[in-house]
TIROBA-166749 format. One record per residue: residue in three letters; x, y, z of N, C-alpha, C in turn. Coordinates in steps of 0.05 Angstrom, whole numbers, padded with zeros to 5 digits, always signed. Atoms other than C-alpha are relative to their C-alpha. Layout:
N
ALAXYZXYZXYZ ...
% end
This chain:
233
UNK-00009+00011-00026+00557+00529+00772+00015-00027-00005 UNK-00012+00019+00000+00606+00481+00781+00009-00024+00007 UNK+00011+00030-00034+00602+00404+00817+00032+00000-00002 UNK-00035+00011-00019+00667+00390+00857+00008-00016-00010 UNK-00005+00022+00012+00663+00320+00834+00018-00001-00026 UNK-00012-00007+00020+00676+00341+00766+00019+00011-00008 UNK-00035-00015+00001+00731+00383+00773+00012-00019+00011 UNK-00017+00012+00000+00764+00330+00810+00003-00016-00017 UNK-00008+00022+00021+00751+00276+00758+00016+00014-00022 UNK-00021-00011+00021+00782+00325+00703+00027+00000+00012 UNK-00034-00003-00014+00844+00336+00743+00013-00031+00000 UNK-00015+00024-00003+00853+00263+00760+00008-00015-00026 UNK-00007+00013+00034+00850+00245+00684+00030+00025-00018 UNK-00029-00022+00012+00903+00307+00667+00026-00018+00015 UNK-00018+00010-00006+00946+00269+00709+00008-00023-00008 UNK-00011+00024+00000+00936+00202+00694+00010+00002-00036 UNK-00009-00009+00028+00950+00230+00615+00017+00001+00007 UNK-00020-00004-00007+01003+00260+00643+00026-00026+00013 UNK-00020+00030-00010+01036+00195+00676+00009-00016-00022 UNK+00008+00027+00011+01015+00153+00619+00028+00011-00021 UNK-00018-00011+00010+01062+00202+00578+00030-00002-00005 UNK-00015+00010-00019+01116+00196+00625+00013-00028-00006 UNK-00007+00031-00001+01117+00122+00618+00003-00005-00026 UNK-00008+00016+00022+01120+00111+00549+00020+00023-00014 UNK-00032-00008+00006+01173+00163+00535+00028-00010+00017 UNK-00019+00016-00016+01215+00125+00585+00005-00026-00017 UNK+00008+00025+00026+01188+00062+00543+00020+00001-00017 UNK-00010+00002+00026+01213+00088+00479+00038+00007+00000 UNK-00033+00014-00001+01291+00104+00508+00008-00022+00011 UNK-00008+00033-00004+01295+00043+00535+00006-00011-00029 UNK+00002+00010+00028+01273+00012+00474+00030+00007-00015 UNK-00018-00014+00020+01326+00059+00432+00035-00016+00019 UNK-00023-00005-00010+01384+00052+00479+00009-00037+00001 UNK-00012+00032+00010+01376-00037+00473+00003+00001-00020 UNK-00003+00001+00027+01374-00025+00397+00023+00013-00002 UNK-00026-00007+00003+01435+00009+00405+00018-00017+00011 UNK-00018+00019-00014+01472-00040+00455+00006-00023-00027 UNK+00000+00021+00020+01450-00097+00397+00011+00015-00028 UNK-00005-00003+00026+01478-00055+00342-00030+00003-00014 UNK+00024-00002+00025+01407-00037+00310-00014+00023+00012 UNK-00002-00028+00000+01387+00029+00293-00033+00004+00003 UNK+00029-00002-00009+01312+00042+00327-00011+00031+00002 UNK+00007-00029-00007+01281+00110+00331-00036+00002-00010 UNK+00034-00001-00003+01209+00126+00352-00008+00031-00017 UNK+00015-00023+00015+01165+00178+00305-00018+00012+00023 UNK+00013-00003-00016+01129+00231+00341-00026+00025-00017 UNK+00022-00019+00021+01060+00253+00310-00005+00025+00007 UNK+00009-00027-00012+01051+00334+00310-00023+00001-00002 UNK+00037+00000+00002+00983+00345+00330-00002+00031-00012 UNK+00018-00028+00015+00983+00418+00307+00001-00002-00027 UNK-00005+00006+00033+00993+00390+00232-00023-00017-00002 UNK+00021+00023+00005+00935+00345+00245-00030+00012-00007 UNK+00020+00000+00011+00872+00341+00207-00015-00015-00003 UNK+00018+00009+00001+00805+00314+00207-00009-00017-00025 UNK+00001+00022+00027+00786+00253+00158-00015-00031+00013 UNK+00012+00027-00007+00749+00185+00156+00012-00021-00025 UNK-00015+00030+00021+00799+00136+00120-00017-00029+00005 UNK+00018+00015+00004+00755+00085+00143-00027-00002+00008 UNK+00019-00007-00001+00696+00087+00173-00021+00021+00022 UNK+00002-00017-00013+00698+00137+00223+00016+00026-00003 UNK-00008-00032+00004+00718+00214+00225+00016+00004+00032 UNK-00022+00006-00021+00787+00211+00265+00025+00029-00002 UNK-00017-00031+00004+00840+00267+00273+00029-00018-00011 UNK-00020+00015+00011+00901+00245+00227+00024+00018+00000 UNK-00026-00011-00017+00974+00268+00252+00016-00013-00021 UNK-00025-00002+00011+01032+00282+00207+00025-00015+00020 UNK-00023+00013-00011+01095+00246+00233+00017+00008-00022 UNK-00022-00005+00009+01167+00264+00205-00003-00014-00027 UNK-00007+00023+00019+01169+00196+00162-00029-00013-00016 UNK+00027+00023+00003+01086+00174+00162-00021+00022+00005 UNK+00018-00006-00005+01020+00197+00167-00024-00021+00009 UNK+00015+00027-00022+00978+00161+00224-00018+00014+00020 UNK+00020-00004-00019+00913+00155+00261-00001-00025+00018 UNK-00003+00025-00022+00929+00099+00318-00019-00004+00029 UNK+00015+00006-00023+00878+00115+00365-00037-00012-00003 UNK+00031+00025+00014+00811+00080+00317+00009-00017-00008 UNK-00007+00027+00010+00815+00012+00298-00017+00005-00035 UNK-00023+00008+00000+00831-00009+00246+00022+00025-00007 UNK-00016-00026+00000+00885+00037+00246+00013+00007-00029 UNK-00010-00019+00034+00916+00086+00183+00025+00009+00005 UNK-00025-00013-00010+00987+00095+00173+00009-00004-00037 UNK-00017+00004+00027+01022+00112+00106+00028+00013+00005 UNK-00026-00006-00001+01091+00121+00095+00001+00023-00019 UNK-00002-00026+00025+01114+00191+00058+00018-00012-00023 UNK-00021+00013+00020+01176+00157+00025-00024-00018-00029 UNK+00025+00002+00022+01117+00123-00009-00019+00007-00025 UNK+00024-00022+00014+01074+00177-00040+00007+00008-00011 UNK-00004-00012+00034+01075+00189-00113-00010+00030+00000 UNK+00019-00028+00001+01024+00252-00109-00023-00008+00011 UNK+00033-00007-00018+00957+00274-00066-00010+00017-00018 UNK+00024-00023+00015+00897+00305-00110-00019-00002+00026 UNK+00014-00006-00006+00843+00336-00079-00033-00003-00008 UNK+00020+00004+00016+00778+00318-00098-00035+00014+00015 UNK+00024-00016-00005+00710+00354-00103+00003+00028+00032 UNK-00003-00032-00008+00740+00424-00086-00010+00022-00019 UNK+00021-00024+00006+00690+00475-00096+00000+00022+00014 UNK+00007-00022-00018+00679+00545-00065-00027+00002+00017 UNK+00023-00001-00014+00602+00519-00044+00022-00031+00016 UNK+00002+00021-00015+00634+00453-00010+00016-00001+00015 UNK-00021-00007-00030+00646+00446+00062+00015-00019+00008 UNK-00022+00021-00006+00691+00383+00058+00004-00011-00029 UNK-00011+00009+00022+00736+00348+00003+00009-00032+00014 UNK-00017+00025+00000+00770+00283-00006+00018-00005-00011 UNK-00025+00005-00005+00836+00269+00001+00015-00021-00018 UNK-00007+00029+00025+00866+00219-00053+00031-00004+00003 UNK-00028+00003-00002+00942+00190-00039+00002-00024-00031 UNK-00011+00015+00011+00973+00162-00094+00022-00012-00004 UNK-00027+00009-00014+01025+00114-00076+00022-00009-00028 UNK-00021+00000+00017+01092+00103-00117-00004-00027-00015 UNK+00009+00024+00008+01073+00031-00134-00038+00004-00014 UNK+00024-00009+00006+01022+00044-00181-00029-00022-00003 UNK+00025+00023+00005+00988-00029-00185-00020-00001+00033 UNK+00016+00000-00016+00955-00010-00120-00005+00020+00004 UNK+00018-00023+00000+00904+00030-00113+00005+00026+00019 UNK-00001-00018-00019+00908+00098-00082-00016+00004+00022 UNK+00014+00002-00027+00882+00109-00012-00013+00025-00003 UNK+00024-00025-00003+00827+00157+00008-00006+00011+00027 UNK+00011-00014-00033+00811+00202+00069-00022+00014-00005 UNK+00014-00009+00015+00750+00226+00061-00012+00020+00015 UNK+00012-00024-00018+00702+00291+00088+00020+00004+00010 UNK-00021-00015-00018+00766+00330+00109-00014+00028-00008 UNK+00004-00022+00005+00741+00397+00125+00014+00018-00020 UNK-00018-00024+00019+00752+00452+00079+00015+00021+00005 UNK-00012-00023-00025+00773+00498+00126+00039-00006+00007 UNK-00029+00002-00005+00841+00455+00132+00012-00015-00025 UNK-00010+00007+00032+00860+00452+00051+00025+00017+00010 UNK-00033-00017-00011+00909+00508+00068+00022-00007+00010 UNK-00026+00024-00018+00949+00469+00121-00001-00026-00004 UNK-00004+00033+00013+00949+00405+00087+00020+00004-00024 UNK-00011-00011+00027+00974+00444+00024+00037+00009+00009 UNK-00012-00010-00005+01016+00472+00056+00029-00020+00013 UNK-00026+00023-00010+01057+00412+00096-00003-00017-00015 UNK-00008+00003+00015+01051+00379+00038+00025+00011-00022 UNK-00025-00014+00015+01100+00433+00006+00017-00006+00007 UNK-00022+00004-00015+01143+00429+00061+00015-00025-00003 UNK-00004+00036+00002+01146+00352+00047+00018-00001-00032 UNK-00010+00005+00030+01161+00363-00026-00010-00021-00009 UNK+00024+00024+00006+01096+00323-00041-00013+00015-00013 UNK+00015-00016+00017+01064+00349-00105-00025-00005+00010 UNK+00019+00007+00001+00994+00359-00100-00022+00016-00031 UNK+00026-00029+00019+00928+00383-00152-00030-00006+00018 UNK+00033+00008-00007+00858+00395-00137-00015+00010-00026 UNK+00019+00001+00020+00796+00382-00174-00031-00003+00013 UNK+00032+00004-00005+00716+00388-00177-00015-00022+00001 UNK+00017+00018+00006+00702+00320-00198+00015-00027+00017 UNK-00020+00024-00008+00712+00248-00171+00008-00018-00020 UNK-00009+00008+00018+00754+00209-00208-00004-00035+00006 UNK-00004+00032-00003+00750+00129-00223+00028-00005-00004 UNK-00031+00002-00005+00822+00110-00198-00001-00023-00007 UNK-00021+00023+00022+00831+00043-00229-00008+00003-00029 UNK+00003-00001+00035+00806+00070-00293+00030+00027-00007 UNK-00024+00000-00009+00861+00120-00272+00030-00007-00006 UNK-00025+00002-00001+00910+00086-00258+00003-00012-00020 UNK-00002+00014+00021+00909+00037-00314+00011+00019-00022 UNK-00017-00014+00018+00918+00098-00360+00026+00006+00005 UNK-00017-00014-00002+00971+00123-00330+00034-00026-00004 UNK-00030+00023+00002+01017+00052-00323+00003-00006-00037 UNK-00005+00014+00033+00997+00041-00403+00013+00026-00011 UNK-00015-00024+00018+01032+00115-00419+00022+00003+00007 UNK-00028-00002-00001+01104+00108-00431+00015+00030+00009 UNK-00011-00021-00005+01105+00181-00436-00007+00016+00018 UNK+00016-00018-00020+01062+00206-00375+00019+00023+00011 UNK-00017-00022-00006+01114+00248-00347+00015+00021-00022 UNK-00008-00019+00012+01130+00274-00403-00025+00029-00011 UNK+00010-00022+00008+01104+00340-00435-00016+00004-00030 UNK+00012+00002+00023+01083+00311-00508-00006-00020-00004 UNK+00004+00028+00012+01052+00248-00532+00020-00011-00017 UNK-00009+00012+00029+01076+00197-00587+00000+00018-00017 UNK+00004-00017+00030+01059+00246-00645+00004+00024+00007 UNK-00015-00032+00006+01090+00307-00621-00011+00018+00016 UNK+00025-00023-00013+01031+00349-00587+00007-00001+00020 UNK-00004-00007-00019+01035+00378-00532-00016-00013+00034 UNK+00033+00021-00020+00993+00344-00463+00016+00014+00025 UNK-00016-00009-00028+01005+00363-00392+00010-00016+00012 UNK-00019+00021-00009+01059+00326-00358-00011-00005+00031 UNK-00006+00003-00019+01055+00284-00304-00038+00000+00013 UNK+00031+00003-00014+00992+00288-00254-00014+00025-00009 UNK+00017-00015+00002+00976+00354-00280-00025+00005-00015 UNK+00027+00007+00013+00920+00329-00327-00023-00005+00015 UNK+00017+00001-00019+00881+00308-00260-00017+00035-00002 UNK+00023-00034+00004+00861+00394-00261+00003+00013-00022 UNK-00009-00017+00029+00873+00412-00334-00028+00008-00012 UNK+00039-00005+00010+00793+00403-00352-00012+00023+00019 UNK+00020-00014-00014+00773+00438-00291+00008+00020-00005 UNK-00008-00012+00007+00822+00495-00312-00011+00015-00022 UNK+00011-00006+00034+00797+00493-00383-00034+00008+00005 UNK+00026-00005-00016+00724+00498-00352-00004+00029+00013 UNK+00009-00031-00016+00730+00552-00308+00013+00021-00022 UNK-00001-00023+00020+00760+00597-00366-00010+00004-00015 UNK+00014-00015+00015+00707+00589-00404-00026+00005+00001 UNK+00019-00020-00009+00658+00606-00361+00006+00026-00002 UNK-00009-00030-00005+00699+00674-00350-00004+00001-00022 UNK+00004-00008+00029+00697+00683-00424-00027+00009+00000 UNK+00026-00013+00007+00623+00676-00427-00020+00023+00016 UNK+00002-00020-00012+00618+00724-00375+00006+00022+00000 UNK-00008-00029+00006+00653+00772-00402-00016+00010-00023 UNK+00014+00000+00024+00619+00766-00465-00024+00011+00004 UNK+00033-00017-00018+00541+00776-00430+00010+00019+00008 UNK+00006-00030-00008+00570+00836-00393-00002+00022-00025 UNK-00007-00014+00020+00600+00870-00459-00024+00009-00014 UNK+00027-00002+00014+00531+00858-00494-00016+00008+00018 UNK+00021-00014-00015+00499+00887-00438+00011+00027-00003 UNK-00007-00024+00009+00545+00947-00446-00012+00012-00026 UNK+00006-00021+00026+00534+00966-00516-00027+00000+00003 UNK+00027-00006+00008+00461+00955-00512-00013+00020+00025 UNK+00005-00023-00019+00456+01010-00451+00018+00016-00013 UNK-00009-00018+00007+00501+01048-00486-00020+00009-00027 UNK+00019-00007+00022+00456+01050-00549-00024+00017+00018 UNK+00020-00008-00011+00400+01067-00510+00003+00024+00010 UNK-00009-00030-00012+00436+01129-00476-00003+00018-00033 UNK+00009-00012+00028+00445+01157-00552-00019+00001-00008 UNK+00028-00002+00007+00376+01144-00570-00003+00025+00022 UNK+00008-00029-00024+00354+01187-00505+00013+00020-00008 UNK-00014-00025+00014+00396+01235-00523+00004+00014-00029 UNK+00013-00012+00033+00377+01252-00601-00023-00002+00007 UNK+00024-00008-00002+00310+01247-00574-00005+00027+00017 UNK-00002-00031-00020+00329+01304-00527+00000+00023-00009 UNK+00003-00023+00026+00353+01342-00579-00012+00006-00017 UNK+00022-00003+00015+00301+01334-00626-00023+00013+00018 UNK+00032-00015-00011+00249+01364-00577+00014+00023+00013 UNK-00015-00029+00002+00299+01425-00560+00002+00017-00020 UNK-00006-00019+00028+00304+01443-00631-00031+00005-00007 UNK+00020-00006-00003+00223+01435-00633-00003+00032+00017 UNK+00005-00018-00017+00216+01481-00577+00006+00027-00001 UNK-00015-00028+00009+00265+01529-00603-00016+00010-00026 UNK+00021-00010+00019+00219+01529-00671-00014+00020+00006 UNK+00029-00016-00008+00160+01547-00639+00001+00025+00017 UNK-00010-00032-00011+00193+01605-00599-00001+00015-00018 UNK+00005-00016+00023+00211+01636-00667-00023+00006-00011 UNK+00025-00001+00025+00142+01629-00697-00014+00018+00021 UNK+00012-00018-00013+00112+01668-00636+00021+00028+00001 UNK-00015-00017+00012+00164+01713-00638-00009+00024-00026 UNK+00006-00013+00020+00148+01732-00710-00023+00012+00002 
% end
């Protein structure tokens, strides 16, 4: 059952959304159209909310909205806004198939400051994060473990050759951020190894066991067949 009251209060707040809307897209050509009279080039960002995803950059769990140029949560204090032109690479951190949220790691182009963090973003929206990240042409990796980022970064500003594909002495290393998931890589293949390995040894030793049964089968058929002959005779 439904109170009257309440239906009107919802309605009167759809509208006053609706006004409030209204008024600050009026706001923002105004705005644009004096920045043009003065010669200066103004243009307002407008956050997609269907690109938006759940996160607690600081100390609350806020819905964070892609914008063209930025990524911004403006409606908790203190407020979260990074620029994309900014962003070196995003890892993923403590992505598992048992865990129902990860954290979010930006690593900004300026490497003497630390990378930012969003943190408990459901797991449910790795896909579309991954995904408008592509769109962005914003590398990303993910990994199982959390990482100490000024131990981090420190490696990475003291390696001349990080981007590249070989160390000083020739060998080979993985370029670039992809060392962030190269362990966890190297990890999960050799669990599969030793998994393959336990099944295999479970094969041959049920296969042995079928051959046993079966020369014991035959050995008490060829009995049987004896002792027919001997009555027989």
């Amino acid at each position: 059952m439904y109170d009257p009251d309440e239906l009107d209060e919802e309605q009167r707040e759809r509208q006053l959304r609706k006004k409030l809307n209204e008024m600050f897209k009026e706001f923002c050509k105004k705005m644009e159209r004096v920045a043009k009279h003065h010669r200066f080039h103004l243009e307002f960002d407008i956050p997609y909310r269907d690109l938006g995803f759940h996160g607690v950059p600081n100390r609350e769990m806020v819905l964070i909205q892609p914008t063209v140029r930025c990524l911004v949560n403006l409606t908790e204090t203190p407020f979260f806004l990074v620029e994309l032109d900014r962003v070196e690479h995003i890892h993923f951190e403590r992505c598992t198939f048992r865990s129902k949220n990860f954290d979010m790691i930006i690593i900004l182009q300026n490497f003497d400051v630390l990378p930012l963090s969003i943190n408990a973003v459901p797991m449910n929206e790795l896909d579309a994060i991954q995904e408008w990240l592509t769109d962005c042409s914003i590398t990303y990796t993910a990994g199982q473990a959390s990482m100490s980022w000024k131990s981090v970064m420190n490696l990475v500003k003291g390696d001349p050759r990080f981007y590249e594909e070989t160390d000083e002495h020739g060998e080979s290393k993985p370029a670039g951020w992809q060392f962030l998931q190269a362990d966890d890589n190297h990890d999960g293949n050799e669990e599969e190894d030793d998994g393959d390995e336990d099944y295999s040894a479970g094969d041959d030793d049920d296969e042995d066991e079928d051959e046993e049964d079966e020369d014991e089968e035959e050995d008490d058929e060829e009995d049987v067949n004896g002792d027919d002959d001997e009555v027989g005779v």
